[in-house]
TORBA-357084 format. One record per residue (C-alpha): residue in one letter; x, y, z. Coordinates in steps of 0.5 Angstrom, whole numbers. Layout:
SITE   residuo    east   north      up
SITE         a       X       Y       Z
...
***
This chain:
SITE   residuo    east   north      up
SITE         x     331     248     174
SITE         x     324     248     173
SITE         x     319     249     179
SITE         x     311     249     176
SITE         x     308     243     171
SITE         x     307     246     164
SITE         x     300     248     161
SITE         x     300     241     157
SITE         x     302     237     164
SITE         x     296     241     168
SITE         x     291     239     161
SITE         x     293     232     160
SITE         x     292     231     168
SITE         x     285     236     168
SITE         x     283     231     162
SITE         x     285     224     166
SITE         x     281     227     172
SITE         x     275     228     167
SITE         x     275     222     165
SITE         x     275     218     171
SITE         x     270     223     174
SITE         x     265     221     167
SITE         x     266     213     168
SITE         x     264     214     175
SITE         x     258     218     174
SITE         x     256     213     169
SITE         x     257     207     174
SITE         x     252     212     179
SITE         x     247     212     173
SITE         x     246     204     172
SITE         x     247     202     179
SITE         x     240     208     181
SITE         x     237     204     174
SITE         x     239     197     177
SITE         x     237     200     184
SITE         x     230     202     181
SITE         x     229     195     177
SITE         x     230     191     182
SITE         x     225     196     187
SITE         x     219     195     181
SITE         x     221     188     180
SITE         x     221     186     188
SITE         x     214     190     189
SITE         x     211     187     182
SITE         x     213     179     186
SITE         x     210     182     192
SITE         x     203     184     188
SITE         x     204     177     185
SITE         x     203     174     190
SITE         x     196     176     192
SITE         x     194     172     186
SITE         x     196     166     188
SITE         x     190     164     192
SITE         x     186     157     191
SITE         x     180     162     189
SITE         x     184     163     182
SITE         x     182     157     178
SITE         x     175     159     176
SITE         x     179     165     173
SITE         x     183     162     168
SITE         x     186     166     161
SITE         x     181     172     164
SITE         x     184     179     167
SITE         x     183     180     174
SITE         x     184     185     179
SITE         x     186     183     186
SITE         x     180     186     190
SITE         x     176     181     186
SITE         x     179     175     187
SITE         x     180     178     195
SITE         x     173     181     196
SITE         x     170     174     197
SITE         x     176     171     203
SITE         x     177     178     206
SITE         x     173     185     208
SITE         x     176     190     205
SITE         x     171     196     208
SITE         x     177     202     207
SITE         x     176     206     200
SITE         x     182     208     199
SITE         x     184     200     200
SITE         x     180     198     195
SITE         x     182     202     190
SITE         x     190     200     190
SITE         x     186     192     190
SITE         x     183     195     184
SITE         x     189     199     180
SITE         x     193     191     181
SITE         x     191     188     175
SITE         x     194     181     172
SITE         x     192     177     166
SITE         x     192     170     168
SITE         x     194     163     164
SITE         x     193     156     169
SITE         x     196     150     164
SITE         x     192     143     165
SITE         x     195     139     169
SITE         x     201     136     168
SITE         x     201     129     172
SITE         x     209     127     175
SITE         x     210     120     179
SITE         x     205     115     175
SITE         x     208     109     178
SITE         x     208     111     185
SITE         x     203     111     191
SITE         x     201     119     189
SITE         x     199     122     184
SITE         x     203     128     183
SITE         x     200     134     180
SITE         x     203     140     176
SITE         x     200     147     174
SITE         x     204     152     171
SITE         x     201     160     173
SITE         x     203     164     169
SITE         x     202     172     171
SITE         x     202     177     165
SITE         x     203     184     168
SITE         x     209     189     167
SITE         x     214     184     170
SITE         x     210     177     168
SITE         x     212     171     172
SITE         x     212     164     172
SITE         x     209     159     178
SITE         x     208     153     180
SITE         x     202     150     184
SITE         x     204     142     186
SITE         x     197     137     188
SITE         x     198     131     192
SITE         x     193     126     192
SITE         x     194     119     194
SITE         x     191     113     189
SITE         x     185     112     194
SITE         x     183     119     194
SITE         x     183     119     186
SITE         x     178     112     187
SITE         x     174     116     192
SITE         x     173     122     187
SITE         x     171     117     181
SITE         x     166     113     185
SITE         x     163     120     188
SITE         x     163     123     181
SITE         x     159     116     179
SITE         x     154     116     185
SITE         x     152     124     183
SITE         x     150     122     176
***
């Protein structure tokens, strides 16, 4: 009658054990990576927000931080303040309008922001006008020429 496992037994479940313990360790390392994108990815949609402003249409196709489009809306008097405002920097592409809704009572207008960064992003900016709005514009347009 035997009463111990073999060297071979105690090897094998040693080398079963190892694997196991590596594909774990394995998992751990991809979840703290995705962990660690998904942190980076949500700060960067947070900095993206500070650029959606209307401010923003005069800095098409440009690089700007975010304290240059902010200092003009907001007092900013702490240094330190400042300098993160600065460091969030965003290169920025407005696309022309698109119209939608042509035969309705609205006119309907889209932009695409397109933010390039580290994570670039997309937005969509949507203008609702009503046709008497559109006629007032031109007319007012006329008078000041």
């Amino acid at each position: 009658m035997r009463s111990a496992f073999t060297v071979i037994e105690i090897m094998v479940s040693v080398m079963l054990i190892s694997i196991v313990i590596l594909a774990i360790a394995k998992m751990e390392e991809r979840s703290m990576d995705m962990a660690h994108y998904i942190t980076m990815r949500a700060d960067s949609e947070l900095a993206n927000s500070l650029f959606l402003g209307e401010e923003l249409e005069a800095k098409n196709t440009q690089k700007v931080d975010a304290y240059t489009l902010l200092s003009d809306t907001l007092r900013i008097k702490k240094e330190e303040s400042r300098d993160i405002l600065k460091s969030i920097e965003r290169e920025l592409r407005i696309s022309d309008p698109i119209p939608i809704g042509e035969e309705l009572p609205v006119n309907i207008e889209l932009r695409a922001i397109m933010l390039k960064a580290e994570y670039p992003a997309r937005y969509y900016r949507i203008g609702i006008k009503t046709r008497n709005d559109d006629a007032k514009e031109k007319r007012r347009g006329e008078r000041l020429r």
